[in-house]
C-alpha positions in Angstrom: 0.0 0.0 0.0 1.4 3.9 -0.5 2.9 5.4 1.6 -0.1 8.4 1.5 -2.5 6.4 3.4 -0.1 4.9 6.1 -1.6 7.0 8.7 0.7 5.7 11.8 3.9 7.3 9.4 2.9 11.0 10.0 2.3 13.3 12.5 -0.7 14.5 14.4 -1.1 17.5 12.4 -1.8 15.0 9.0 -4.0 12.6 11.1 -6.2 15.6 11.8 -6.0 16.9 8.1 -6.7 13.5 7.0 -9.4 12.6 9.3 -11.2 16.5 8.6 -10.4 15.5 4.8 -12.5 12.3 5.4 -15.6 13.4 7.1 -15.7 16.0 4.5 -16.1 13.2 2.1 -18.7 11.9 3.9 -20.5 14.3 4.3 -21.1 15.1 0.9 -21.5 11.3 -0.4 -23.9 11.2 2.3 -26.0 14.6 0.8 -25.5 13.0 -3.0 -27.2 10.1 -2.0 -30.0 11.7 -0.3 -30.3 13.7 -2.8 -30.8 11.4 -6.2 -34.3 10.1 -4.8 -35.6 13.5 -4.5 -34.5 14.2 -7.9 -35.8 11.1 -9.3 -39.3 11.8 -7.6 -39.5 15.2 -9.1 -38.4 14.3 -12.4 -40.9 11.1 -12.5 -43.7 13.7 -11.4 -42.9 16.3 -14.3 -43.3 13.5 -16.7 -46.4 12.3 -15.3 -47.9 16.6 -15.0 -46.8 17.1 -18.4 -48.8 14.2 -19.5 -51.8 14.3 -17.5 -52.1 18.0 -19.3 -51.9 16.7 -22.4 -54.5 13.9 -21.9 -56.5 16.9 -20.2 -56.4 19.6 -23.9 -57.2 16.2 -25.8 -60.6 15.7 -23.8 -61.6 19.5 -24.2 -60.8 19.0 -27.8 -63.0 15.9 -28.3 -66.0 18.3 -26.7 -65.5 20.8 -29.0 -65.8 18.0 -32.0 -68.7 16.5 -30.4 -70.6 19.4 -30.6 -69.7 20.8 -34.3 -70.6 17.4 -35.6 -73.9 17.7 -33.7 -74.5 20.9 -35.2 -73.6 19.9 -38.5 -76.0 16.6 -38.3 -78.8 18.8 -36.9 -78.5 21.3 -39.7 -77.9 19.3 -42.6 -80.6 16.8 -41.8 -83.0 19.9 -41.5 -82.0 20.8 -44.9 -82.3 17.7 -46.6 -85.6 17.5 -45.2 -87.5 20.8 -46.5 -85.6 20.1 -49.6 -87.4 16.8 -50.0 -90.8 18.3 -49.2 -90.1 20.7 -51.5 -89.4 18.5 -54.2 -92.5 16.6 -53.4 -94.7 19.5 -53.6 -92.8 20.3 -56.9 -94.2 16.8 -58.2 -97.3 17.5 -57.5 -97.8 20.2 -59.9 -96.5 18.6 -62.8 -98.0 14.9 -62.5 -101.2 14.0 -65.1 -101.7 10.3 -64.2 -100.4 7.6 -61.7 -98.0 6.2 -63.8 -96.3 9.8 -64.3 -96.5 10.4 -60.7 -94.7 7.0 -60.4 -91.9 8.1 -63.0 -91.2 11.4 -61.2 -90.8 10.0 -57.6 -88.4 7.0 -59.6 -86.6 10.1 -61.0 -86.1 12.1 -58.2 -82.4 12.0 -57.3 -83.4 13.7 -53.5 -86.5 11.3 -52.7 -84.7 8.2 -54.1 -81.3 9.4 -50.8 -84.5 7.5 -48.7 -86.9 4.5 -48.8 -90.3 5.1 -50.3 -93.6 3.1 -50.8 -96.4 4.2 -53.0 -99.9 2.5 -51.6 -99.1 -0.7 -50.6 -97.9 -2.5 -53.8 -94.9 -0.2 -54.8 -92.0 -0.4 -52.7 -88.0 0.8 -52.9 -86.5 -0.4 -50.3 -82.4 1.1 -49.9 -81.1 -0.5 -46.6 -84.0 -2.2 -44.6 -87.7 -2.5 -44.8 -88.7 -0.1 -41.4 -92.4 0.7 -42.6 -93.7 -1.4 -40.2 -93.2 1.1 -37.9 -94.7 4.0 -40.2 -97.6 6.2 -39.1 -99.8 6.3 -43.2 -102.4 8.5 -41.1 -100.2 11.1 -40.3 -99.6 13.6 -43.0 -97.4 16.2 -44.3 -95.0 16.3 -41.6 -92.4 14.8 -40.3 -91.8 12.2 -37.6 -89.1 10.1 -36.4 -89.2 7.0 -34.4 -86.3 5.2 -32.2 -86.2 1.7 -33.7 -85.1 -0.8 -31.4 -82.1 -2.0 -33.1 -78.9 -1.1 -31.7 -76.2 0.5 -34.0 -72.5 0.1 -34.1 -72.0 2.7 -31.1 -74.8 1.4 -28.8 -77.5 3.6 -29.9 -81.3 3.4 -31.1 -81.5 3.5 -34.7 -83.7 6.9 -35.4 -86.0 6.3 -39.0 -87.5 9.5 -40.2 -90.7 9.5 -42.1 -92.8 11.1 -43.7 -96.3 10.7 -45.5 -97.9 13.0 -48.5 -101.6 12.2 -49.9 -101.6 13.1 -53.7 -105.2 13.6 -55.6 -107.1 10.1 -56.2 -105.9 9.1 -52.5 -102.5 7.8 -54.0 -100.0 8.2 -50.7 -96.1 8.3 -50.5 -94.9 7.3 -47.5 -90.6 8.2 -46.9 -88.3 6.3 -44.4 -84.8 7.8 -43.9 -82.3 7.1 -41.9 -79.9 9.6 -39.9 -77.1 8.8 -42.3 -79.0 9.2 -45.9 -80.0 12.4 -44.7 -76.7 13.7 -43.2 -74.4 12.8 -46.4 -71.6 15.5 -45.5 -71.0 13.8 -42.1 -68.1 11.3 -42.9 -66.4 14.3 -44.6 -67.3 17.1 -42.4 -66.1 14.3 -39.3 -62.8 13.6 -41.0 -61.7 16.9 -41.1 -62.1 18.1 -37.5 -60.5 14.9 -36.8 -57.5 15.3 -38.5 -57.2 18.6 -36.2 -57.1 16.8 -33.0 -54.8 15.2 -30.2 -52.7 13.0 -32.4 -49.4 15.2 -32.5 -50.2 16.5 -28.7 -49.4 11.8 -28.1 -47.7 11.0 -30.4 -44.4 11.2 -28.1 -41.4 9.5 -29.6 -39.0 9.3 -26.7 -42.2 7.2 -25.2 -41.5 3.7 -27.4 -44.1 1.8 -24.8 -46.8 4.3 -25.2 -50.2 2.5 -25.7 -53.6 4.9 -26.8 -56.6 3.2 -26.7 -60.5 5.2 -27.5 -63.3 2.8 -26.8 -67.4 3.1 -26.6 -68.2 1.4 -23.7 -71.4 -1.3 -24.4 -74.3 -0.5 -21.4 -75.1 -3.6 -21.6 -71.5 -4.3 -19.8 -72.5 -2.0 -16.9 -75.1 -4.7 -15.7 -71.4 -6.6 -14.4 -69.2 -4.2 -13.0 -67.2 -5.2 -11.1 -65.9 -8.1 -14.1 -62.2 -7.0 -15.5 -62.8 -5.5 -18.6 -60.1 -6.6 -20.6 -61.7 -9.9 -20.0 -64.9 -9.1 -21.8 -65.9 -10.2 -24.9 -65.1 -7.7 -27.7 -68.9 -7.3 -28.0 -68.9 -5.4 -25.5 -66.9 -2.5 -26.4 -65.9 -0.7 -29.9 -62.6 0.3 -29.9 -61.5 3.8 -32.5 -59.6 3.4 -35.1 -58.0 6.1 -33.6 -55.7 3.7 -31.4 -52.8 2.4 -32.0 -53.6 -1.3 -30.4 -55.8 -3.7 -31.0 -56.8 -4.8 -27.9 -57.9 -2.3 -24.5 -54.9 -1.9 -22.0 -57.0 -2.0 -19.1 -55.2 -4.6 -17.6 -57.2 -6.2 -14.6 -58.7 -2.6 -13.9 -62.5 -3.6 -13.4 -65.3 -1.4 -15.1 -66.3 0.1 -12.3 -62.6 1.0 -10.9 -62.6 2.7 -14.6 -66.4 5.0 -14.3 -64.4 6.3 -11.1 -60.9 7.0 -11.8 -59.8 10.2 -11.2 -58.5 11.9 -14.4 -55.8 13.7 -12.5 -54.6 10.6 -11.2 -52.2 8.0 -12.7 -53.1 4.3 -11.4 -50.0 2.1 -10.9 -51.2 -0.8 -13.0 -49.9 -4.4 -14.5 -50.4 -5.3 -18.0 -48.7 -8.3 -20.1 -46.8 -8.8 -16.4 -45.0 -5.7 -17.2 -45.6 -2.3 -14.7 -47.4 0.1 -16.6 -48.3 3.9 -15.5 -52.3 4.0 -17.0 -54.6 7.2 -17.6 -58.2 7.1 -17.4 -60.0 10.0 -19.4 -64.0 9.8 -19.8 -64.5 11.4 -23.0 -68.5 11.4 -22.5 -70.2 9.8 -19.8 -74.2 10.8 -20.7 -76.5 8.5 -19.7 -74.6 5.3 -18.9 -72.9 6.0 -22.4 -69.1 5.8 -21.8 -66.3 6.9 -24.0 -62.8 6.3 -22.6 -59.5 7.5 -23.3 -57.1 4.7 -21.9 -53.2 6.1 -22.0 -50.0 3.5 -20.9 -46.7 4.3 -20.8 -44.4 1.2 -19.6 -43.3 2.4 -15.7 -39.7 1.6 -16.6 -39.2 3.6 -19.7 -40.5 6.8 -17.0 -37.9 5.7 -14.2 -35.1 6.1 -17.1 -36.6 9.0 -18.1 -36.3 10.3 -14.3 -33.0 9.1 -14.2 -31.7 10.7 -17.5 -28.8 13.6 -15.8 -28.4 11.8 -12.4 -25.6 9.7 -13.5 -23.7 13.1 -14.9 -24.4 14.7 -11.6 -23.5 11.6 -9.9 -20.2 11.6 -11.5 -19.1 15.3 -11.5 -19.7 15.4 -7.5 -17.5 12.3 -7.2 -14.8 13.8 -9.6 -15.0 17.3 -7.7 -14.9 15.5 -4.6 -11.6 13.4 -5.5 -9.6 16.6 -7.4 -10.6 18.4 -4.3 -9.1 16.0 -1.9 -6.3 15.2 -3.8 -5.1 18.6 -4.3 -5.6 19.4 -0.7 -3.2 16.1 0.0 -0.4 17.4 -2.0 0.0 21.0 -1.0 0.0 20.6 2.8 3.5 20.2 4.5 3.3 22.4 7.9 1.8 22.0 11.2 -2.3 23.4 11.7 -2.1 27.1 12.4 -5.2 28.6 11.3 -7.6 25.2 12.0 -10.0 27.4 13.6 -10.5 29.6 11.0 -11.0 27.0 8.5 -13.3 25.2 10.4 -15.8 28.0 10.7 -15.7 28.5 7.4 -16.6 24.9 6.3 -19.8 25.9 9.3 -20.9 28.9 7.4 -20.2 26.8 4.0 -22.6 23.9 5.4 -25.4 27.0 6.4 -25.6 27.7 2.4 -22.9 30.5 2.6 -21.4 30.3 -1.0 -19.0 33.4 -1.3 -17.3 32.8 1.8 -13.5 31.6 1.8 -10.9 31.3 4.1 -8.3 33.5 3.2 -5.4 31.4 4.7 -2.0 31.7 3.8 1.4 30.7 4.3 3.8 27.9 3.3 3.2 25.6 6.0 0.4 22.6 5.8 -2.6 24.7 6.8 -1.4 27.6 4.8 -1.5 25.5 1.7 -5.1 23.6 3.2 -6.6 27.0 3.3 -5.3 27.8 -0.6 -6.3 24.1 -1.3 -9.9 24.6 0.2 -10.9 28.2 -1.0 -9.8 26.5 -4.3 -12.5 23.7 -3.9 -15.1 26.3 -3.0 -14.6 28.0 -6.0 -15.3 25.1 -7.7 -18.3 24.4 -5.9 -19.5 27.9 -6.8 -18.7 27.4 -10.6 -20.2 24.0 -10.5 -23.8 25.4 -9.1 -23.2 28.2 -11.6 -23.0 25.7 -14.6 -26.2 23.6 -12.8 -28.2 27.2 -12.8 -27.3 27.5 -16.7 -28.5 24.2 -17.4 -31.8 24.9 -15.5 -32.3 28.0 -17.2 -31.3 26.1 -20.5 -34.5 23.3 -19.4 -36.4 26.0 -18.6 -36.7 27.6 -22.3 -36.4 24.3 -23.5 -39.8 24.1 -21.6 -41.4 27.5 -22.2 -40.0 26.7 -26.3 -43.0 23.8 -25.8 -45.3 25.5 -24.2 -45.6 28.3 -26.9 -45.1 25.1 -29.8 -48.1 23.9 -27.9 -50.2 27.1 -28.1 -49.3 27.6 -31.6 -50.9 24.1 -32.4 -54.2 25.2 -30.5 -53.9 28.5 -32.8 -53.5 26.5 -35.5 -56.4 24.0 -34.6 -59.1 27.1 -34.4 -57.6 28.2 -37.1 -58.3 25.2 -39.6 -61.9 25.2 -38.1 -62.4 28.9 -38.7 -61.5 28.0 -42.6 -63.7 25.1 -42.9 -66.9 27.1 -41.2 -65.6 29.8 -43.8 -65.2 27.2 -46.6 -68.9 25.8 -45.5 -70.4 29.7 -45.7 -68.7 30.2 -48.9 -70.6 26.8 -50.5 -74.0 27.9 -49.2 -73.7 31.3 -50.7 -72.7 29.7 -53.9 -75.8 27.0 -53.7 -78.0 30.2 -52.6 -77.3 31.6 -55.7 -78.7 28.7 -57.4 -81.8 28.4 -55.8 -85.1 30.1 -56.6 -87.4 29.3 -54.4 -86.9 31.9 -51.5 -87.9 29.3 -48.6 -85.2 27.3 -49.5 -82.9 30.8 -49.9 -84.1 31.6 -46.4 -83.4 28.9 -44.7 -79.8 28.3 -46.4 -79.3 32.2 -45.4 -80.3 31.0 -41.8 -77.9 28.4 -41.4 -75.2 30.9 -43.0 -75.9 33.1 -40.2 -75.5 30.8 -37.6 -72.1 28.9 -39.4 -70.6 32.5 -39.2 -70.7 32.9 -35.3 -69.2 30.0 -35.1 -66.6 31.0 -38.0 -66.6 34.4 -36.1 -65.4 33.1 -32.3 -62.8 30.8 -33.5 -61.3 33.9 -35.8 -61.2 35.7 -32.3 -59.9 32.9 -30.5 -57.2 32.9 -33.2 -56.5 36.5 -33.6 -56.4 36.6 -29.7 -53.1 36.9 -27.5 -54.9 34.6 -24.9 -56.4 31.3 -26.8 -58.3 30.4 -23.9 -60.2 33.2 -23.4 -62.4 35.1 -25.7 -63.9 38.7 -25.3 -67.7 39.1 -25.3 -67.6 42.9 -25.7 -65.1 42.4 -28.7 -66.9 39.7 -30.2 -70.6 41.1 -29.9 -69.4 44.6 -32.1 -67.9 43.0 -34.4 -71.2 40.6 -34.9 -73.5 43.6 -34.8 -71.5 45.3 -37.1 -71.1 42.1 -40.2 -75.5 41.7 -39.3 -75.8 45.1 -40.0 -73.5 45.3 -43.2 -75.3 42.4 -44.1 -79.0 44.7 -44.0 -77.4 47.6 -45.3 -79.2 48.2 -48.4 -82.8 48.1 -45.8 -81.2 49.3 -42.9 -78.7 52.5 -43.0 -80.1 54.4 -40.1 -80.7 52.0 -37.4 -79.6 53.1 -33.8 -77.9 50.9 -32.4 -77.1 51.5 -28.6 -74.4 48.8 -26.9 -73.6 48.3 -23.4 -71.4 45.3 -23.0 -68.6 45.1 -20.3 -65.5 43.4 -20.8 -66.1 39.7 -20.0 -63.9 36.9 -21.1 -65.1 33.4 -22.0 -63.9 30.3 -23.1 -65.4 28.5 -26.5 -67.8 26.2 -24.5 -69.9 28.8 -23.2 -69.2 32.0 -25.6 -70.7 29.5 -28.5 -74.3 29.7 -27.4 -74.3 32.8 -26.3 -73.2 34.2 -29.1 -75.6 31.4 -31.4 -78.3 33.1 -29.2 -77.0 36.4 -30.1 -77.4 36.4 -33.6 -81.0 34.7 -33.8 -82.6 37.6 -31.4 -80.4 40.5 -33.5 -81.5 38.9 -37.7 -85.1 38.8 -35.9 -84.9 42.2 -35.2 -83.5 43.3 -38.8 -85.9 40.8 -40.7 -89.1 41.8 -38.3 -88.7 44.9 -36.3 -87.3 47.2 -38.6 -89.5 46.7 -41.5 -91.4 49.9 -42.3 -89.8 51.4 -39.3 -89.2 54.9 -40.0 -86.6 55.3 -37.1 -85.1 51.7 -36.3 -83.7 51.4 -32.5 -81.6 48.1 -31.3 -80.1 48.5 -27.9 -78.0 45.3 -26.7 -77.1 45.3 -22.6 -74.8 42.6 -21.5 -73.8 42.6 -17.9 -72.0 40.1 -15.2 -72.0 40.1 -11.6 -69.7 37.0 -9.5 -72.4 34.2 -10.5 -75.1 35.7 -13.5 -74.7 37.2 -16.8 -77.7 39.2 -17.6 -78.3 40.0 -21.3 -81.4 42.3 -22.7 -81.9 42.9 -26.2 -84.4 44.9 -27.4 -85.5 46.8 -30.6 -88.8 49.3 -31.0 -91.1 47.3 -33.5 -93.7 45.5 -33.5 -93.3 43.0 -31.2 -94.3 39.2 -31.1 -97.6 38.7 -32.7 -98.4 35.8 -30.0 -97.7 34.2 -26.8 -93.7 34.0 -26.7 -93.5 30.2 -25.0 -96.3 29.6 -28.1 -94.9 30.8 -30.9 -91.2 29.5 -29.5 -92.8 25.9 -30.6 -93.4 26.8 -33.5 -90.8 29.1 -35.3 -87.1 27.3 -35.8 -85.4 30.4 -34.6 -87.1 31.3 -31.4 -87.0 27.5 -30.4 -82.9 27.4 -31.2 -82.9 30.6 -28.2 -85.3 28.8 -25.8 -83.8 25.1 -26.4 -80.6 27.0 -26.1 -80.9 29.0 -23.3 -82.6 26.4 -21.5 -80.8 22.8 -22.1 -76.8 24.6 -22.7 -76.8 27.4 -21.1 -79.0 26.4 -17.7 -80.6 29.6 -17.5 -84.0 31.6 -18.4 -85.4 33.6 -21.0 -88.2 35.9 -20.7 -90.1 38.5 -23.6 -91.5 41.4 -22.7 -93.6 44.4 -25.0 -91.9 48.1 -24.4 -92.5 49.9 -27.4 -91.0 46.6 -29.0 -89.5 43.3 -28.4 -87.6 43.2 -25.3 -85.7 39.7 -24.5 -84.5 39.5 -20.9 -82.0 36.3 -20.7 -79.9 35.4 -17.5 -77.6 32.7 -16.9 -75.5 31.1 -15.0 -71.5 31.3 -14.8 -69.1 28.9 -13.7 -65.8 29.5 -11.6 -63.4 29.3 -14.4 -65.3 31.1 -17.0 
């Protein structure tokens, strides 16, 4: 062995250096290794924040999907439907027989999207005979029905039908389904989908990563406490959205599933192997589940955590060892200024980093002092070069935090153009048309794409993509409807009052849908043969309400409002509206005019 570590050689004066020398060492293997865990715990829950965020924008995004394809079902199976009646009302003017009447419904290229009987001994049947079901008594409007026969996502078919009586008692009777009415909906669906969460997922550092959507069968809920995985595939529909072919639920029960917590991660086995597992509900309505099921293997996160601990590990040993080693081979005299030096290393262990010692001299301690200010400074310049490299991770993070709200941008962006895209169409097809019901109601639905076109422009435009502002967004509404009336309408007086509230998309949507219905009224209506139109517009918020009042000075409704809200397609969009989305009430009042009183309402984080 050297001659360096044969402590019983030297003098008292080296056994103290060396024995101070050794508890310094450790001391601070000791703090390294108490350390690393509490490093590994916080970088294992970064990983797991950052993706529990994630998982959280992809569910707000399916909610925002949800609804436009809704809307877009709702409205183009409205459409499809006056343009059928229109057709057959069309037919019924230019028929001279049976047998041309026959001709012109086998023509029609609008009837023929459906099934249709003529009396009972013509039949064209496009899917499935549902006629059974068929009202013939019931006349000139339409009805649907809820078949019971379940489709591919657990639901009721709904048939439409719908029954004309032609001259010489000859009847057609139409059954529809939802599809042969909605025919944009595969195309309209795709495209909103190919905006969504895969990019936000899609994590390649993640290899393990499993994503599995899913509709849930109710008829599983009868059993729930069973382990899903074990289930029959009946029993669930899995997206073609994932990237497996089979649920990675593990032994996870279907009831432990209906109450995860989505902030949560559940510690979970799958294939024998310890996975990390994510529950999302994407749509729990009536017993009607949609899951989001996210795995990440749980050793691919602990190497994650441990990525940078094994440099740290090794520059404090290497520090440690230069440190000691050039202390050892500049000390040669006896311990003069011990004292000193040891306070120092006191205030150094308090968190004192500027401090040194300032010995001198030849001697040992002389050259200890020199030795250890030297190994401060390096301990200084090390937690330096650590702060650069946090500031470093911390741009790196704030980099993907603004790449992450340029995606959003991007997203309300793409579905500003295709609302756009969709207005454009209908004023091209308007152009086309003659008959002005038809031009009405494809003006209608123009209108009410537009606010939607309208808030995700906003949203776009805006510094702040969560957050939208009503007193922004209602001028600039109020000033495209009155453009739009201009030709009618120059000298209307309009009076706003709207304080500056923000909104996210979810609830700004129907309020601005609402918006619009009660402010076209009030140019189509009100204003007509008005000599001095008025519209004042008051939008107000306390800590709980919003209050809005729109009123003009026409003539007002010419019935009961909760009557004539039955019966007229705009003022039952504003009730069903106001009611079923919003949660709040609407009430109509005559003061020299139409006054609408509408309160709602708001939630904490609106």
């Amino acid at each position: 062995m050297s001659n360096v570590f044969r402590l019983k050689n030297y003098s008292f004066t080296t056994k103290v250096i060396f024995s101070f020398l050794f508890i310094i060492m450790i001391f601070l293997a000791t703090r390294t290794v108490l350390t690393i865990p509490k490093v590994q715990e916080e970088n294992q829950k970064q990983i797991i924040n950052n993706i529990t965020k994630n998982l959280g924008l992809i569910k707000k995004q399916f909610n925002i999907i949800g609804k436009s394809i809704k809307m877009q079902s709702d409205l183009e199976i409205s459409l499809y439907k006056e343009k059928i009646v229109n057709e057959i009302k069309n037919i019924e003017f230019k028929y001279k027989n049976k047998k041309e009447l026959i001709e012109l419904i086998g023509k029609n290229r609008l009837i023929n999207l459906c099934s249709y009987q003529i009396n009972s001994n013509i039949k064209k049947i496009k899917e499935q005979d549902y006629f059974i079901y068929n009202d013939r008594y019931n006349f000139d409007i339409w009805k649907n029905k809820k078949i019971d026969k379940a489709t591919s996502f657990y639901r009721k078919k709904i048939i439409f039908f719908y029954n004309h009586k032609f001259k010489n008692n000859i009847i057609l009777s139409l059954s529809c389904t939802k599809k042969q009415l909605n025919l944009n909906h595969n195309s309209f669906e795709k495209s909103l989908k190919s905006n969504i969460y895969t990019n936000l997922l899609d994590d390649e550092s993640l290899k393990s990563e499993k994503i599995a959507i899913f509709w849930l069968n109710p008829k599983a809920l009868e059993n729930r406490n069973e382990v899903l995985y074990s289930i029959k595939k009946d029993n669930y529909i899995l997206s073609k959205l994932s990237n497996v072919k089979n649920i990675p639920t593990g032994k996870l029960t279907i009831n432990e599933l209906i109450k995860a917590d989505e902030k949560s991660v559940i510690l979970n086995k799958v294939n024998n192997k310890n996975v990390f597992t994510w529950v999302i509900k994407l749509s729990e309505r009536k017993n009607r589940y949609i899951f989001l099921i996210y795995t990440v293997n749980k050793d691919e996160i602990d190497a994650m955590s441990d990525a940078g601990l094994s440099f740290l590990l090794k520059e404090t040993l290497i520090a440690i060892s230069i440190s000691i080693f050039i202390i050892l081979l500049f000390f040669r005299k006896a311990l003069l200024n011990i004292n000193t030096i040891t306070k120092v290393a006191i205030k150094v262990n308090q968190g004192h980093k500027n401090i040194r010692s300032g010995v001198k001299g030849e001697d040992d301690i002389g050259n200890l002092g020199k030795a250890f200010d030297s190994m401060l400074d390096f301990f200084e310049n090390s937690i330096k070069t650590l702060d650069i490299k946090v500031k470093e991770k911390t741009k790196k993070i704030s980099e993907s935090l603004q790449e992450k709200d340029i995606l959003l941008k991007e997203i309300h962006h793409r579905v500003k153009n295709n609302l756009a895209l969709t207005i454009g169409l209908i004023e091209l097809q308007e152009e086309e048309l003659k008959d002005k019901k038809t031009k009405k109601a494809l003006v209608d639905i123009k209108e009410r794409i537009f606010t939607m076109e309208l808030l995700h422009r906003k949203l776009y435009e805006s510094k702040n993509i969560s957050f939208i502002s009503l007193k922004n967004y209602v001028e600039d509404l109020v000033s495209v409807i009155s453009r739009s009336y201009c030709n009618n309408f120059d000298s209307v007086d309009i009076n706003l009052e709207v304080e500056d509230i923000n909104l996210n998309i979810e609830k700004a949507m129907p309020y601005a849908i609402v918006l619009n219905e009660l402010i076209t009224n009030s140019f189509k209506y009100a204003f007509k043969d008005n000599k001095n139109p008025k519209l004042n517009i008051k939008i107000s918020k306390n800590e709980t309400t919003l209050t809005m009042i729109v009123k003009d000075n026409g003539k007002g409704l010419k019935e009961n409002f909760e009557k004539i809200s039955d019966e007229t397609l705009g003022l039952k969009l504003i009730n069903t509206i106001v009611k079923f989305q919003l949660f709040g009430e609407i009430k109509y009042f005559y003061e020299d005019g139409a006054k609408f009183f509408i309160t709602s309402t708001l939630e904490n984080n609106t």
